[in-house]
N, C-alpha and C positions, 0 to 999 in steps of 0.2 A: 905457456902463455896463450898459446893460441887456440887450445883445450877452451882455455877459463872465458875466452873470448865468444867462441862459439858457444858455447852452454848458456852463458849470459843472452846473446842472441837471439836465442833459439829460446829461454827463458821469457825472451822481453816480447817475441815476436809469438809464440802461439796463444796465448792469452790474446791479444790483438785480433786474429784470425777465427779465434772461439768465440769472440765477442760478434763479429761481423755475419755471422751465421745466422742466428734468427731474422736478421736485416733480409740476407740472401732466400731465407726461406719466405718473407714477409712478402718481398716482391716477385719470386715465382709462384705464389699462390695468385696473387692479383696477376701477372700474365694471364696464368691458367684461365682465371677465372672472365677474365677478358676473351680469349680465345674461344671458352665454349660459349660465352655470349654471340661471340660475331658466326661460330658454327652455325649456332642454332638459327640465327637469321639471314642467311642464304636463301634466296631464290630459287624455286624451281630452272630457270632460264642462266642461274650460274651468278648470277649478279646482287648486290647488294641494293640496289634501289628501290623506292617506294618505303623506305624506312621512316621518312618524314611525313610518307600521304600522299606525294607528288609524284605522281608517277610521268608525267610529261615533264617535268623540271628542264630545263633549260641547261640545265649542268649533266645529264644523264650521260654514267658513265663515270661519273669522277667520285662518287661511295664506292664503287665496285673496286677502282684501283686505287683509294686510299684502306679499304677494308685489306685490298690482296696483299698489299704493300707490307698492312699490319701485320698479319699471317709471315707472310714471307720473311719478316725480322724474327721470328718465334723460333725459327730453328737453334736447335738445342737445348731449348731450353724449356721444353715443358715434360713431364717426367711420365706424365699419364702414358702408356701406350697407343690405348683407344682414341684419345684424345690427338693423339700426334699425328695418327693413322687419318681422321677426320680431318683433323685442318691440311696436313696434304693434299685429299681428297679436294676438299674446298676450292686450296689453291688451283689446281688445276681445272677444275669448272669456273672459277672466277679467271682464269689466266686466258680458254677458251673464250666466254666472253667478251672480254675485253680484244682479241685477236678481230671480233666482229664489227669495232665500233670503229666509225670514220668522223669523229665529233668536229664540229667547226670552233668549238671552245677552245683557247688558251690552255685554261684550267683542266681541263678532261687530257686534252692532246699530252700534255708535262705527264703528268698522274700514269695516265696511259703509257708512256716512255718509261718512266721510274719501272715500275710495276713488273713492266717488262726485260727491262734491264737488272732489274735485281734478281728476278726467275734465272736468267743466264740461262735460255734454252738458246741455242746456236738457230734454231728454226726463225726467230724471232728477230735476231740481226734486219730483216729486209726491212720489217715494217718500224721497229727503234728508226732505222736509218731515213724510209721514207716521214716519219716525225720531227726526227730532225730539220729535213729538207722544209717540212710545212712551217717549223717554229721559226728557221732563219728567215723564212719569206713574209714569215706573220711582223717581225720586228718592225717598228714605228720609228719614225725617223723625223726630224724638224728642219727644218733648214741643213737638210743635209746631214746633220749631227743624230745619232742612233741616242734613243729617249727611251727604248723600254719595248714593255707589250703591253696591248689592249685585250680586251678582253674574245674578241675574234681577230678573223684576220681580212683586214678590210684596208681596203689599197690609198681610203680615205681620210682614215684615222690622223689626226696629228695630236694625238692625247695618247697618255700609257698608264696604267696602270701598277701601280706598286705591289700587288700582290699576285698577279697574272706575271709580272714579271721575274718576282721569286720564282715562282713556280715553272717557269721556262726556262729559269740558267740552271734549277735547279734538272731539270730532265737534259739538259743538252750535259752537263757533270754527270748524271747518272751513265748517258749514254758515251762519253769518252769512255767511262772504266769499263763498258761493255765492248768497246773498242773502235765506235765507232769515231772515225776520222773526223776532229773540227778544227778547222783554222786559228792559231791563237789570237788574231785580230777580232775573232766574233766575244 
């Protein structure tokens, strides 16, 4: 019986798994093909900016670590060599970079945390941790009651913004699983 069971099984389930295949191959192409896209548009200087034209942007700094970000999710999964070899390389000239930026942006500062946090270089702990410290201090507050983030960090804010503040709980979670210590009250 347990013969008949397992064959049925094993009948019902690789046809399933045969079927999902081209699916699997569908979207590591488009990885791939994403990947050497964002290759090829690196900066001399490591960074991904000025992709829009705006090379003074006010956000400078937050292409670089949503591009490294991208990169950084890619592992395993691209099958090219060369290819693998490049976007490593990348990361690391864009990981560089980003080591240099002291942004007063919400958005850039989060991006910049992730970024770093996902790299998991142990060298990088100081500065994850000193973002953190700037993200808790940037938080906005109303009568007392914690409202969010703005989009800097300004001691006179009583407004927050809703997408500055995804992106700061999202780097203060990037940076617990890097290890950095956060209070569960924040």
């Amino acid at each position: 019986m347990s013969r008949v069971l397992s064959l049925t099984l094993l009948l019902f389930l690789v046809p399933m798994t045969l079927g999902q295949e081209p699916l699997v191959k569908k979207v590591k192409a488009s990885i791939a093909k994403a990947a050497t896209f964002l290759v090829s548009k690196q900066q001399a200087d490591g960074s991904w900016e000025d992709l829009g034209g705006d090379a003074k942007a006010a956000y400078h700094g937050g292409s670089t670590a949503l591009v490294v970000l991208a990169l950084l999710n890619c592992d395993g999964v691209l099958d090219e060599p060369i290819l693998e070899q490049e976007r490593k390389q990348c990361i690391q000239r864009g990981l560089a970079r980003l080591r240099k930026l002291d942004s007063p942006q919400v958005y850039v500062r989060s991006l910049q945390t992730m970024a770093l946090a996902e790299a998991k270089n142990p060298k990088d702990i100081p500065l994850i941790n000193a973002n953190v410290n700037w993200l808790l201090e940037a938080r906005v507050y109303r009568a007392g009651k914690f409202i969010g983030w703005d989009y800097e960090n300004r001691k006179e804010t009583r407004a927050s913004d809703a997408s500055n503040s995804q992106y700061a709980i999202l780097a203060l979670w990037y940076a617990r699983q890097a290890g950095i210590p956060i209070a569960r009250d924040v």
